[in-house]
C-alpha positions in Angstrom: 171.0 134.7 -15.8 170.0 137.6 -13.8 168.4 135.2 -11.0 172.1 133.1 -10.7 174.4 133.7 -7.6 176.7 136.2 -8.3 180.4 134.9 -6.5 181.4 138.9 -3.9 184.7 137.7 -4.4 185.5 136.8 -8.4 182.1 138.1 -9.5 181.1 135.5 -11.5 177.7 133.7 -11.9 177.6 130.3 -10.3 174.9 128.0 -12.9 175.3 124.9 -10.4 176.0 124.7 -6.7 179.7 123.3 -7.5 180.5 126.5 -9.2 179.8 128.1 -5.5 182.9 128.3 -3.4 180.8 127.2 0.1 179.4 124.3 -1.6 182.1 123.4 -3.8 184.8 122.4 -1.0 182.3 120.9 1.3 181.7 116.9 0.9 178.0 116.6 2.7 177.5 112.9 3.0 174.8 113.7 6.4 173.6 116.9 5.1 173.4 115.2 1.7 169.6 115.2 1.1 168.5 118.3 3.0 166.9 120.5 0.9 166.2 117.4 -1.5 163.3 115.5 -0.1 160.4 116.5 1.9 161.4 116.1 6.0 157.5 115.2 6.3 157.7 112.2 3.9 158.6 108.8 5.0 158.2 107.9 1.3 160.6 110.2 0.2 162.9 109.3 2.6 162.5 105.5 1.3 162.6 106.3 -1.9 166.4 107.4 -1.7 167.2 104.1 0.3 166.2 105.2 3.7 165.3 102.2 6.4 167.6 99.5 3.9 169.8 99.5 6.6 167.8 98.7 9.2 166.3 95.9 7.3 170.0 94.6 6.3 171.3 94.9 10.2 167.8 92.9 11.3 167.3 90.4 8.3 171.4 89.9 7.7 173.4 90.9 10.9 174.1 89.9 14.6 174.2 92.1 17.1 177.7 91.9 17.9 178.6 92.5 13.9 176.6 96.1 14.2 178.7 96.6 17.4 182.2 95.3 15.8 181.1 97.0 12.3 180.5 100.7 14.2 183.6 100.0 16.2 185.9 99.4 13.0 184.2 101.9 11.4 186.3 104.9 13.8 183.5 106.6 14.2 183.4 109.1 16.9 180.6 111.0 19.0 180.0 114.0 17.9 178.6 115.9 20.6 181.8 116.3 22.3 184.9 114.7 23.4 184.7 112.6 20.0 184.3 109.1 22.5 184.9 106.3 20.4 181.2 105.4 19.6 181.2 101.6 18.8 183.1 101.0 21.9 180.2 102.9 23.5 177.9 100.5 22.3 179.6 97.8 22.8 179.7 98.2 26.6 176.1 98.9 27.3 175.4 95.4 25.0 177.9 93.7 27.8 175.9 95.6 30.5 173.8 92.8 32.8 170.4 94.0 32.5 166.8 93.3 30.5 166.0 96.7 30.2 168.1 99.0 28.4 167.8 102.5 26.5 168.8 104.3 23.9 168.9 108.4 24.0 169.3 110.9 20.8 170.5 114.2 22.6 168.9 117.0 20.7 169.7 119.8 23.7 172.2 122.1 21.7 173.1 124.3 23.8 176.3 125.9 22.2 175.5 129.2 21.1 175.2 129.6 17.3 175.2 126.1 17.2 172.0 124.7 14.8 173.7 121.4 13.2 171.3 119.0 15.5 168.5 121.4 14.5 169.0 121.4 11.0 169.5 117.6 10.7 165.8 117.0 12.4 164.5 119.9 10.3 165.9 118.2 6.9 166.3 114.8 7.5 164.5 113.4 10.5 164.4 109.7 9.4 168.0 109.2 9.1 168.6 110.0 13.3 165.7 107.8 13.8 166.9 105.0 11.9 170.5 105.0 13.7 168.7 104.5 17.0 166.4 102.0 16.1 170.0 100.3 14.6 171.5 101.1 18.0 168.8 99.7 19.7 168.8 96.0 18.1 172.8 96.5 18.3 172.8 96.8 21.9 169.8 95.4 23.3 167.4 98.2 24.1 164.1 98.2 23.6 163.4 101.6 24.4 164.9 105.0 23.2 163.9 108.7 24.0 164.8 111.7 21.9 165.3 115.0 24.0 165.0 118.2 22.3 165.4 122.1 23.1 161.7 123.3 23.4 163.0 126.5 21.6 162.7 124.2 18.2 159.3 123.8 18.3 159.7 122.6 14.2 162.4 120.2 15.0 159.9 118.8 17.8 157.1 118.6 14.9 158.9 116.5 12.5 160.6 114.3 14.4 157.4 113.4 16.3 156.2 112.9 12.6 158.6 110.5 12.1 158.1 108.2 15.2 154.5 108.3 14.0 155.4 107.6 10.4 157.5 105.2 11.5 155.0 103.2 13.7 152.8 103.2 10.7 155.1 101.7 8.6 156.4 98.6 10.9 159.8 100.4 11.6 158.9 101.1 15.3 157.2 99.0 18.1 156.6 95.3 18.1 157.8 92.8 15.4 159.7 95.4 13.3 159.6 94.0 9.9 158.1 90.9 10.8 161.8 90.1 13.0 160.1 90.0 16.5 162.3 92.9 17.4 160.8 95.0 19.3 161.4 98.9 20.0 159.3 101.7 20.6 160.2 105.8 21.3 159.2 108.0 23.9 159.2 111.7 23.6 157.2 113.2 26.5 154.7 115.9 26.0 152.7 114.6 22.8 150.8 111.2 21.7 154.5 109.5 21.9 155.8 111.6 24.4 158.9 114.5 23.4 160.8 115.4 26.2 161.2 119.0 25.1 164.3 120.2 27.7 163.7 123.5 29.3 167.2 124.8 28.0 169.2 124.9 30.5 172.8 124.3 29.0 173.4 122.1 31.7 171.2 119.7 30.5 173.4 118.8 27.3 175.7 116.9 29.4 174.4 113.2 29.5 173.8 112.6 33.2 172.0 115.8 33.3 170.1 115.1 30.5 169.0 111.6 31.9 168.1 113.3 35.3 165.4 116.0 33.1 164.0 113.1 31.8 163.6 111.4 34.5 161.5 114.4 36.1 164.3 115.6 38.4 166.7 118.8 38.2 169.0 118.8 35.3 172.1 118.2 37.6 175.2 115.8 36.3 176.3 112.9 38.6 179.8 111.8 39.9 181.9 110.8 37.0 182.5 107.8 38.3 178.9 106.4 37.7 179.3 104.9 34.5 176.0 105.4 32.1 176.5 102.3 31.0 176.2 100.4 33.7 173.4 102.8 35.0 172.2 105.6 33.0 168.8 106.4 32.6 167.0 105.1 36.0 169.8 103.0 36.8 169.5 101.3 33.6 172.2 100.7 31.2 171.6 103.4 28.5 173.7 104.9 25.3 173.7 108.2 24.1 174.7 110.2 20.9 173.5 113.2 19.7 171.8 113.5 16.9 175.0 113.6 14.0 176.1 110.8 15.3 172.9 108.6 15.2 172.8 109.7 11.3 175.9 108.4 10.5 174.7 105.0 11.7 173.0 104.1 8.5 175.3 105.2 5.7 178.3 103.1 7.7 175.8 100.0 7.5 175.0 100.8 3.7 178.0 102.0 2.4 180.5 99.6 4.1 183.3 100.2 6.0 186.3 100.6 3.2 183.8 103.8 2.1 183.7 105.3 5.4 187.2 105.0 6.6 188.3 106.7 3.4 187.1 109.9 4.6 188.8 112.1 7.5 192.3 111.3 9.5 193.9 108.4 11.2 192.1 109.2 14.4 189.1 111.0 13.2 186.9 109.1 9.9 184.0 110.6 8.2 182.7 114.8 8.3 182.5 117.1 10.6 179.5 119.9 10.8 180.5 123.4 11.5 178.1 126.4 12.5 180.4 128.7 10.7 179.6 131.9 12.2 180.9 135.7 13.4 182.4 138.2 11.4 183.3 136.1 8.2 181.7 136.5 4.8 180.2 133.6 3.9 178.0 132.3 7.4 176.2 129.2 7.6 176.1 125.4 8.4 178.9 123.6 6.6 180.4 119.9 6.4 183.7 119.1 5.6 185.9 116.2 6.1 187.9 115.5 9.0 191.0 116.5 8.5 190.5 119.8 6.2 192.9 123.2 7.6 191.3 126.1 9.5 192.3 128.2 6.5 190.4 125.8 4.2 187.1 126.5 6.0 188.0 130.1 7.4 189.1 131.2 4.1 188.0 129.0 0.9 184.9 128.2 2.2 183.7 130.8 4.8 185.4 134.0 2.2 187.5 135.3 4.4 187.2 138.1 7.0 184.2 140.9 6.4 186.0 143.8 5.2 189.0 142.5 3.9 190.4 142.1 7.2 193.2 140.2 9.3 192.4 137.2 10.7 192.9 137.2 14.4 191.5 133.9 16.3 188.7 131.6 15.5 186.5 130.0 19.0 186.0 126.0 18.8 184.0 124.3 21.0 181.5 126.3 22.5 181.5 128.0 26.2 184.0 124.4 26.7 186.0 125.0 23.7 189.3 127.2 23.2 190.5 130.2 20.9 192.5 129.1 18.2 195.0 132.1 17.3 195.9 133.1 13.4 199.7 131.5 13.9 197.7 128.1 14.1 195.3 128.7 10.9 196.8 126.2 9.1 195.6 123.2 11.8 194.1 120.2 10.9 190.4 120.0 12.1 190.1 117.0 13.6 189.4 115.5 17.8 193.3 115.0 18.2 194.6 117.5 17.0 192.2 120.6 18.2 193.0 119.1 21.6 196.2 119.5 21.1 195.8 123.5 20.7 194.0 123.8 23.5 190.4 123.6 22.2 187.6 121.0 21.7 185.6 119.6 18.6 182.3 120.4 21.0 178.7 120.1 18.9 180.4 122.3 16.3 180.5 126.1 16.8 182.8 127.2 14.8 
């Protein structure tokens, strides 16, 4: 009893993690099996059903149903703006063109952001298996993962996974015996890591494409369409790393599942690096859709000290200050928009 988490605010001991008030209103559907399996095992990761939907997009699905099935799905990027991610897909599978890439955008660069970091950290397969379903969804036959060189672990396992993955005839030529194909590159090590110098810059996506490519980190005009040319003038999609892991519970799970979680204009969770001067800190997911007082106050504790809540920062260096008169908003794309701040990579 004496080892149990004892609640700072009712005083009681918590037995299970339900019983713990920043667990308990949380619904972790990506950060599900952190913690749970070992981030070095591709057979752990299998044994909770990890890869089945690769093999049911490859061995049961068309292209174009992946594509329609992400686009019905409402699911939105979550590195930013919240662009509508099937759409993105489906225009780089329209875009004329045999060679075409996929990117997973590692570069957090919001301060006190770690969601991307923690993901690779706990779960590494789950991002790679969205991109290799990206991949056969839109035609690519080549994807790159681009990662912050200050998290030198998160470069370690997910370069264990590529490896892992080759091993196991998820990655390369003939995956599964399908005759698709798709290898990734991550400069630096025996499959390459692109480990990004950390320049913030470089966590917008034309930058990003430019590092890789071996020049400066600068974005292009707006008007060139990554699409149509991204990554050397190639058509080319990318998502950070939440988004790719959403990929394969929408495939497995099914859409009616999905769409059941979050808002009209904003399905599934959300990934929040709850920080600042609140008492309960930490990485938290929570439904599209839940109040600013729901994670400020029920989950987060409230202020340190008892203290008035004043404004809470959204968004990163992009984002907006949301002031205590609006505590009751819904946390959703829309809606934080609206007030005059951004969903961003999930500072919070």
């Amino acid at each position: 009893e004496k080892l149990c988490y004892v609640d700072p605010q009712t005083k009681k001991r918590a037995i299970s993690e339900d019983d713990v008030a920043f667990y308990n209103r949380q619904q972790r559907i990506i950060f599900g099996w952190n913690g749970l399996i070992d981030p070095q095992s591709i057979e752990d990761y299998i044994a909770i059903g990890g890869y089945s939907a690769l093999a049911k997009v490859l061995f049961e699905m068309e292209p174009e149903a992946v594509v329609e099935m992400v686009k019905k799905s409402g699911l939105r990027g979550r590195g930013g703006a919240g662009f509508p991610t099937g759409v993105k897909w489906e225009s780089v599978a329209k875009a004329h063109g045999d060679t075409k890439y996929v990117i997973c955008n590692a570069d957090e660069g919001d301060p006190g952001a770690y969601a991307n970091r923690s993901l690779m950290e706990g779960n590494p397969h789950s991002v790679l298996e969205g991109m290799i379903i990206g991949a056969y969804a839109m035609g690519a036959n080549e994807g790159y993962v681009y990662v912050r060189t200050e998290y030198p672990m998160a470069v370690e396992l997910i370069t264990r996974a590529v490896e892992q993955a080759q091993d196991y005839g998820l990655l390369g030529d003939n995956i599964l015996g399908t005759g698709f194909a798709f290898s990734l590159k991550m400069f630096k090590f025996k499959v390459r890591v692109n480990r990004g110098g950390g320049a913030f810059v470089c966590g917008e996506s034309s930058a990003l494409m430019a590092s890789i490519e071996g020049r400066a980190g600068e974005p292009r005009p707006k008007h060139v369409h990554m699409a149509e040319k991204g990554l050397w003038d190639r058509p080319t999609c990318l998502n950070n790393v939440e988004t790719w892991a959403n990929v394969p519970l929408i495939i497995n799970r099914g859409l009616d599942w999905y769409t059941k979680v979050g808002t009209g204009g904003s399905k599934g969770t959300k990934i929040f690096s709850l920080v600042g001067k609140i008492n309960n800190t930490g990485l938290v997911e929570v439904p599209m859709g839940i109040t600013l007082r729901e994670i400020i106050q029920d989950i987060g504790g409230g202020i340190r000290g008892g203290r008035s809540f004043k404004a809470v920062q959204t968004g990163g260096p992009s984002g907006g200050c949301i002031p205590k008169d609006l505590v009751d908003l819904k946390v959703d794309f829309d809606e934080l928009t609206k007030a005059g701040s951004m969903m961003g990579s999930g500072g919070m």
